[in-house]
Each structure stands twice: as C-alpha cells, then as structure tokens.
C-alpha positions as CSV (number, residue, x, y, z in Angstrom):
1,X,9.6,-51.9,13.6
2,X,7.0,-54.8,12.9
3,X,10.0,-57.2,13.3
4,X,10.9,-55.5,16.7
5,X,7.2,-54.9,17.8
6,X,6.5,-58.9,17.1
7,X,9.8,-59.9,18.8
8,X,8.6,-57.9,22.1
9,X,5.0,-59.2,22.2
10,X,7.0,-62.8,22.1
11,X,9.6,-62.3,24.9
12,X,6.5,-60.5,27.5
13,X,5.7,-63.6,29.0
14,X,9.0,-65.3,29.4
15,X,10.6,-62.5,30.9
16,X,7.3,-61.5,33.3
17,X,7.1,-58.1,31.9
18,X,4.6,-56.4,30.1
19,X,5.2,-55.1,26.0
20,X,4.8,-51.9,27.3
21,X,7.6,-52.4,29.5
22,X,10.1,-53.8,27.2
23,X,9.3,-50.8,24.7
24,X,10.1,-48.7,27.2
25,X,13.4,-50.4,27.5
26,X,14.1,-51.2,24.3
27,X,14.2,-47.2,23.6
28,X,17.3,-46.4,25.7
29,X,19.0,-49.7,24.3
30,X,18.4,-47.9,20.9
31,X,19.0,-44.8,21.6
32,X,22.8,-45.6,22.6
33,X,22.9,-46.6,19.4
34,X,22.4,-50.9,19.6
35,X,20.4,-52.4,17.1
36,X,18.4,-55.3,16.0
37,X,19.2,-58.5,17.7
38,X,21.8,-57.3,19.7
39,X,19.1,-54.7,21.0
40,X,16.5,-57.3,21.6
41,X,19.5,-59.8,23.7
42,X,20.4,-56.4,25.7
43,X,16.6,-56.1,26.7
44,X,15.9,-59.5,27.2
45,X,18.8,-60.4,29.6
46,X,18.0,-56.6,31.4
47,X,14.5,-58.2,31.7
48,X,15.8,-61.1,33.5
49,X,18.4,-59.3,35.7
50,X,15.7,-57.0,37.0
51,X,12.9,-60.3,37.7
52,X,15.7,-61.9,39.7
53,X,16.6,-58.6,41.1
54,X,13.5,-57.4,41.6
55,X,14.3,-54.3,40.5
56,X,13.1,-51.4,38.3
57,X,13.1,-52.7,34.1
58,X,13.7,-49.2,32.8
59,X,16.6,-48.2,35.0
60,X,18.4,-51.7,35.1
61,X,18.1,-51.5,31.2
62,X,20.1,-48.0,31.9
63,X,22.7,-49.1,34.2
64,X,23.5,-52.4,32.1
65,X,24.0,-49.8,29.1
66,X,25.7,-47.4,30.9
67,X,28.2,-50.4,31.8
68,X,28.5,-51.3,28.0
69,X,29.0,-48.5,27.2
70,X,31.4,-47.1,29.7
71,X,33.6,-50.1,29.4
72,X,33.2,-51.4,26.1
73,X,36.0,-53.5,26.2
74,X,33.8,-55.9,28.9
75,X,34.6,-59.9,28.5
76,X,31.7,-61.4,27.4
77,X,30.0,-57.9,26.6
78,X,25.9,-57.8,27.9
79,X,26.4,-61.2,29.9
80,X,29.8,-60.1,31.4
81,X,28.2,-56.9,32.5
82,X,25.7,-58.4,34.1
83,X,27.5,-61.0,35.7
84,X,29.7,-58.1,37.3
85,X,26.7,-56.1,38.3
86,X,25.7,-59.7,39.7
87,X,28.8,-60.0,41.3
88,X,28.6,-56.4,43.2
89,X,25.4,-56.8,44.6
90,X,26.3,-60.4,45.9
91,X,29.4,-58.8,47.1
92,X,28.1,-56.1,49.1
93,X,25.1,-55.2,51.3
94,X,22.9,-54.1,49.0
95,X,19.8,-55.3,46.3
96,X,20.1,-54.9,42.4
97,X,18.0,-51.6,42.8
98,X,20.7,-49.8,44.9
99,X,23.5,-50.9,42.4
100,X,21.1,-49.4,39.5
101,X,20.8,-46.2,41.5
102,X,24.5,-45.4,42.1
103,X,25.8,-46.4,38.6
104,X,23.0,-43.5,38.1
105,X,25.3,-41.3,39.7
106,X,27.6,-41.1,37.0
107,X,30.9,-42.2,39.1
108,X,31.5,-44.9,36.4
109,X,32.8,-42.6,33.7
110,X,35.0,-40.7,36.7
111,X,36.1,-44.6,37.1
112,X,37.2,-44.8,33.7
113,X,38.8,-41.8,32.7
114,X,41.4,-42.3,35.8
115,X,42.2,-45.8,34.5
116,X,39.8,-47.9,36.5
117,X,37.7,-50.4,35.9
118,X,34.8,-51.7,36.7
119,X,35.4,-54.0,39.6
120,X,37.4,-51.1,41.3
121,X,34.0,-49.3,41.3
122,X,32.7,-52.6,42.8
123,X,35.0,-53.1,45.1
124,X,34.6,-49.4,47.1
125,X,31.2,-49.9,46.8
126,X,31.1,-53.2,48.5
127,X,33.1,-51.7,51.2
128,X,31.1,-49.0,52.0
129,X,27.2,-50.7,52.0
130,X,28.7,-53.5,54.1
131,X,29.1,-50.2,56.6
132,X,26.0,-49.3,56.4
133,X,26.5,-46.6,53.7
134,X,23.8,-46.4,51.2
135,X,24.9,-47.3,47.4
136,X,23.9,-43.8,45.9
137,X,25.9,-41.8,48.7
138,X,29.0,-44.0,48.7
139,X,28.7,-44.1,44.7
140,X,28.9,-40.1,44.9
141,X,31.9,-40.4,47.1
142,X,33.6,-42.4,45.6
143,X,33.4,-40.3,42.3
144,X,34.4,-37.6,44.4
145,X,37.4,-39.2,46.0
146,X,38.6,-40.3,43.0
147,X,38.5,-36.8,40.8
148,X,40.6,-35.6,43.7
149,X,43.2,-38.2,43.0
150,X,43.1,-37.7,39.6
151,X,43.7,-33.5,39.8
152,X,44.5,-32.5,43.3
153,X,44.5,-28.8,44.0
154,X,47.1,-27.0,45.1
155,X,46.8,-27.3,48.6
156,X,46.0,-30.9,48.3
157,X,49.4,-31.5,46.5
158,X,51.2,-29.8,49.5
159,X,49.4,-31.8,51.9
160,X,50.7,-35.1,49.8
161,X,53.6,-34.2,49.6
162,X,53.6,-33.9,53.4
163,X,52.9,-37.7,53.5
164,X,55.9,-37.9,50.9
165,X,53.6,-38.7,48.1
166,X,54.1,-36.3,44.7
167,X,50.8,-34.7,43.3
168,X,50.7,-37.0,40.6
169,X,51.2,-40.2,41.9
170,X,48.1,-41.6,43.0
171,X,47.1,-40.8,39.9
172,X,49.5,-43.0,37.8
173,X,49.0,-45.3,40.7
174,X,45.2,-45.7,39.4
175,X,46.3,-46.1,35.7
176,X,48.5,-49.7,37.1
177,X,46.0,-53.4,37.2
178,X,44.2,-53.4,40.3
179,X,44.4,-49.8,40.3
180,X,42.2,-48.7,42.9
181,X,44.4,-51.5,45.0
182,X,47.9,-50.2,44.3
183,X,46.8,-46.6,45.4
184,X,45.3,-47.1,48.3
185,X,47.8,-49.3,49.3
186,X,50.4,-46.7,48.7
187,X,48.8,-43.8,50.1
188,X,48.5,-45.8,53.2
189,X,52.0,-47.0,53.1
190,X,53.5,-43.2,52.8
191,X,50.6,-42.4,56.0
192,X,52.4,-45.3,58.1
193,X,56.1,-43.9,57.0
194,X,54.9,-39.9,58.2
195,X,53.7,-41.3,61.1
196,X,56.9,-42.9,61.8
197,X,58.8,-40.4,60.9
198,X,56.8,-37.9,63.3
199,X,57.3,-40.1,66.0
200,X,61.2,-40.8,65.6
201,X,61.2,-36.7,65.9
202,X,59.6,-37.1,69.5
203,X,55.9,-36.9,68.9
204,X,53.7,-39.6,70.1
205,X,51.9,-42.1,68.5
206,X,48.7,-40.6,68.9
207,X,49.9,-36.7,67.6
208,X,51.6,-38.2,64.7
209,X,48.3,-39.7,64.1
210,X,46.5,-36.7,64.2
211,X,48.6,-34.8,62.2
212,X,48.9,-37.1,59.4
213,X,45.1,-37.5,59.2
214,X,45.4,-33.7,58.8
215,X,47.3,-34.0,56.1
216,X,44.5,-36.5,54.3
217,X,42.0,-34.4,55.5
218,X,43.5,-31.3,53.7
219,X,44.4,-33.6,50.9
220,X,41.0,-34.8,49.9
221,X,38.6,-31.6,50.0
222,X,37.7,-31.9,54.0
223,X,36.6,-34.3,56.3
224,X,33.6,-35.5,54.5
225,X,35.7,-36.4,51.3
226,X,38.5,-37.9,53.2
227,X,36.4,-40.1,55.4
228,X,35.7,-42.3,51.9
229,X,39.5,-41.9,51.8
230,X,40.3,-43.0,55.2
231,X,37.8,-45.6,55.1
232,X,39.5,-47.0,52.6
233,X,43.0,-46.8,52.7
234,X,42.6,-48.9,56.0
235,X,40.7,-51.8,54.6
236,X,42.2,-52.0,51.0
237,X,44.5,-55.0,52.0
238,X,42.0,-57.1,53.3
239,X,38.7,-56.6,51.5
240,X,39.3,-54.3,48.9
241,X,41.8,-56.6,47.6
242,X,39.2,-59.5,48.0
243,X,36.8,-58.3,45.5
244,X,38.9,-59.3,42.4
C-alpha cells in the first residue's frame, strides 16, 4: 500500500490528476483483479487517455478494463486497447466520453459471446454517431441487434427464412473474421435475391421492397430493432467494411 500510495503521489502531476483521483481509479483496476505495476501502467495510461480525451478518469479507467477484460486476447494488451478506443472515437462522430458511456452499456460482452470483436463493436458504432445517433443509444442497439442474431425467436426464424436465410446462419456468419462484415453482407445479399424473386413473380419493385422489409422488420423484434438492422445492412460494403 505504501509502495502504491507513493507511486500515485508521483504520477499526480504528470498525468494532471489529483492522488485522489488516481485512487479512485486505481480501485476498479484492482478490483478486476490487476496488480502491482501492471495496475499502476493501467491507471497511468487511463490517466492520459482521459487528459487528451477530456473525459471522466474514473469511468475511462472502467471502459479501458472492461476492454481488457472482455477481450483479453488484445494485441498489445492496455496500449492496444486504448489505441482501439483511440481509433473509434477518431472514427466516428463522437468524444472519448461518449465511447466511455456506451462501452457502459454492456454491448461488449453481447459482442463477444457471438464471436465478435472489438472493432466490429467499433465499426457499428462509427456508423451510427456519424448519423447523428448518440453513442449510448446506438451502443444499446447494437447489443440488441446482435442478441437477435445470435437466438432469433420463432417468428423471427420464419421471417428469415422468408429471405432464404436459416435461423442459424447469421449467427455462424458472426463467428467467421470480420464477422459483423460477412453477416451483414449476407443478410443483405438474401434481401436483394427475395426482392428479386418477388418481382420475377409480378410484383413491383417498390411491393417487393416493402414486403421484404417486413420480413426484417418481423425478423429483428419490430421496427425500432430493425432500423439498426436496416441501417446497416445498407452501408456494410462501404463503411462498415472501412473500419478495419
């Protein structure tokens, strides 16, 4: 503790925050269970990611350990997590403070357990802000859209497999690289082929359209959900793609 305490006292005025502060950091960094020095380098460059972002020191420290510890696997652990988070905000329209507040949300752990990573939580967030959309709210949709990939109900299964898409698919789609990419693209692929396939029965372009957003409406929990959905699905070749 006298090590730590000392250590603390030292690193207030290089990083421009107050002991007090830091403490207050330095307890969540310790209470996910990092230790010693590798505590004191997670504070320190948490310290200097919220200066430069001018963002809250408690919750950064929060978000850069949720990142740690979410993907643990993370080139170049604390600096590569912050050069990600880095990368995100300079991405989209957003500050370092939104990015902190929607990895608050808790959509990266619905990221990772459908085979994600963290750039494809980047990369829809990035989308969405440059929209308009605040961080927090797309963050939340985004976890939403993506738990209804992962276990569609029953409906939504039928509504897939309207578009000729099994329940499952988008699913393992998410579990390939680039996952977020390759299921996007293909749900949109299977939208363009029932739309075709509408029209070659007599319907017009604009019907077909309508009835296959029906489909993706029913498909994704209503039209709230399935706007994140639609949103994306249009825009994954060009910018989602881009973000990697």
């Amino acid at each position: 503790v006298k090590k730590m305490s000392a250590a603390l006292l030292d690193l207030a005025p290089k990083v421009g925050f107050g002991p007090d502060a830091l403490a207050q950091s330095l307890y969540h960094v310790e209470s996910s269970g990092y230790r010693s020095a590798t505590a004191l380098d997670i504070v320190t460059k948490s310290a200097m990611l919220a200066k430069i972002g001018q963002s809250d020191l408690e919750t950064t420290t929060n978000a850069v350990v949720a990142v740690m510890k979410t993907f643990p696997d993370i080139v170049g652990g604390v600096t590569g997590a912050i050069g990600e988070m880095n990368a995100t905000v300079g991405a989209g329209n957003m500050k370092m403070q939104d990015l902190v507040n929607a990895i608050g949300s808790g959509a990266l752990v619905t990221f990772k357990q459908a085979g994600l990573g963290l750039r494809d939580f980047g990369a829809g967030l990035d989308i969405f802000t440059s929209r308009g959309m605040g961080a927090q709210m797309a963050s939340t949709r985004l976890r939403m859209a993506v738990a209804l990939m992962v276990a569609p109900s029953t409906a939504a299964k039928k509504a897939l497999e309207g578009m000729g898409l099994s329940g499952n698919q988008l699913a393992l789609d998410m579990r390939k690289p680039d996952g977020l990419v390759v299921a996007m693209t293909d749900l949109r692929d299977h939208m363009t082929a029932a739309e075709k396939k509408l029209q070659s029965t007599g319907d017009t372009a604009a019907v077909a359209k309508t009835q296959v957003d029906s489909l993706l409406t029913k498909s994704f929990g209503g039209a709230r959900s399935s706007g994140t959905i639609r949103s994306e699905e249009r825009r994954v070749g060009k910018e989602c793609r881009s973000r990697w």
